[in-house]
C-alpha positions as CSV (number, residue, x, y, z in Angstrom):
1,X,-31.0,10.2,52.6
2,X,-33.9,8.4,52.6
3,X,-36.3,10.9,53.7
4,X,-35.0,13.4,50.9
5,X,-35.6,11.0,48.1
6,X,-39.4,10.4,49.6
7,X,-39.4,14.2,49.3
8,X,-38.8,14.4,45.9
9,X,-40.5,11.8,44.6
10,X,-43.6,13.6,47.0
11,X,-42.6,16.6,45.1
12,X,-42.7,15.2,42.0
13,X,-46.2,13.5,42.6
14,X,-47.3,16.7,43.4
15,X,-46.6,17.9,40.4
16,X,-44.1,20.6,41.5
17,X,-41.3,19.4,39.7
18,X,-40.7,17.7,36.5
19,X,-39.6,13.9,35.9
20,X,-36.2,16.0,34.6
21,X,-35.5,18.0,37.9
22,X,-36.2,14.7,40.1
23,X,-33.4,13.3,38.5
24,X,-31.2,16.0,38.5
25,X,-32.3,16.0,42.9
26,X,-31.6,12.5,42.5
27,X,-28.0,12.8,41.0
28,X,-27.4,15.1,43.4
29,X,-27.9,13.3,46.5
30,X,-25.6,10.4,44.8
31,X,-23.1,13.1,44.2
32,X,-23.3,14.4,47.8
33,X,-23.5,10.9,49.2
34,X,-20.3,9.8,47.3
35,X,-18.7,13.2,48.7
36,X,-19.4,12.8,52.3
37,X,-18.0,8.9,52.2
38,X,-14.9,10.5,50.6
39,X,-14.5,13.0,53.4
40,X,-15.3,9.5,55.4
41,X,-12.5,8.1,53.7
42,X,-9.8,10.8,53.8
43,X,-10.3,11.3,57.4
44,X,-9.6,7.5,57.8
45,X,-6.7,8.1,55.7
46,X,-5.4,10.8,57.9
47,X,-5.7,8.9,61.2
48,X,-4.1,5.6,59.8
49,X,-1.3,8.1,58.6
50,X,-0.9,9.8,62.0
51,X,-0.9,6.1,63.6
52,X,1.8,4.6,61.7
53,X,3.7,8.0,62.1
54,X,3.2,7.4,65.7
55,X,3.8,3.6,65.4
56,X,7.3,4.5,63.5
57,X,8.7,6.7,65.9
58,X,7.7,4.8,68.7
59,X,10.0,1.7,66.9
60,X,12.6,4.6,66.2
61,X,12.7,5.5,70.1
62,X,13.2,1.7,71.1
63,X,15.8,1.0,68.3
64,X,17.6,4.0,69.9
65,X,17.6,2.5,73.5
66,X,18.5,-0.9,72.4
67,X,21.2,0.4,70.4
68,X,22.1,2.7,73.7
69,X,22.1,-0.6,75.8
70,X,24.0,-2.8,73.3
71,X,26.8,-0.7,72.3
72,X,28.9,-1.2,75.7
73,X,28.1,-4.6,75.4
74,X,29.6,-5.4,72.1
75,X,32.2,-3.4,73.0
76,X,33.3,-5.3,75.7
77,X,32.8,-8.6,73.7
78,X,34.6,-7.4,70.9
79,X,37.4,-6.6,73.5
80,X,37.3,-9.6,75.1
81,X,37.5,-11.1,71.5
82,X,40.3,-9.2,70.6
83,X,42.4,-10.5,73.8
84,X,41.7,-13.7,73.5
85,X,42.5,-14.1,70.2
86,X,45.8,-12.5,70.8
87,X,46.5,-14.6,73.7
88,X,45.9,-18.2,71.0
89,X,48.3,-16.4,68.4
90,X,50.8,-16.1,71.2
91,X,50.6,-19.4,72.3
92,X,50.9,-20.3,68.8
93,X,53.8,-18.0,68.4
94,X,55.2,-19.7,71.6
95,X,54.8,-23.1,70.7
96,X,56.2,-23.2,67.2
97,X,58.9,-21.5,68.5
98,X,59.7,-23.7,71.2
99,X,59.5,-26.9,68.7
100,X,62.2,-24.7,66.3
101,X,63.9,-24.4,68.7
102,X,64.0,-28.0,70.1
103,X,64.5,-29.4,66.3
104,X,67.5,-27.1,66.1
105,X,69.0,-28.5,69.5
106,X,68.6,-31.9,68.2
């Protein structure tokens, strides 16, 4: 960029352009420098959108295998939950009976 602008103000020392067509060279340049660092931009765009794509599925894949891993588990300790509180309501159930039943004897 540089070098251009040098060129045109060498041009316009020169007298081959006017003071008018050096600017308009000059709002070009800004135009096309402003272009090319939003190309930069978009690109940067586009490969922080395809990481965090990558970056989601990746966390999609390992939510999947945990979920694969802890299912059984929580099965089982729901199970295990399950029997064990029916096994305190029946001693329960047992108990209170037992005491109605000694109260009635007595």
């Amino acid at each position: 960029m540089k070098e251009e602008r040098l060129k045109v103000l060498q041009m316009l020392e020169d007298g081959k352009i006017n003071v008018d067509d050096a600017v308009k060279l000059f709002d070009s340049m800004k135009f096309k420098e402003c272009d090319n660092k939003s190309k930069d931009f978009e690109e940067k765009i586009k490969k922080l959108s395809k990481n965090v794509d990558s970056i989601a599925k990746d966390l999609g894949n390992k939510v999947s295998e945990v979920y694969k891993n802890m299912e059984p588990k929580v099965r089982k300790t729901t199970q295990s939950v399950i029997q064990k509180t029916a096994n305190v309501i029946q001693d329960l159930s047992n108990k209170l009976s037992d005491k109605s039943d000694s109260e009635q004897n007595d």
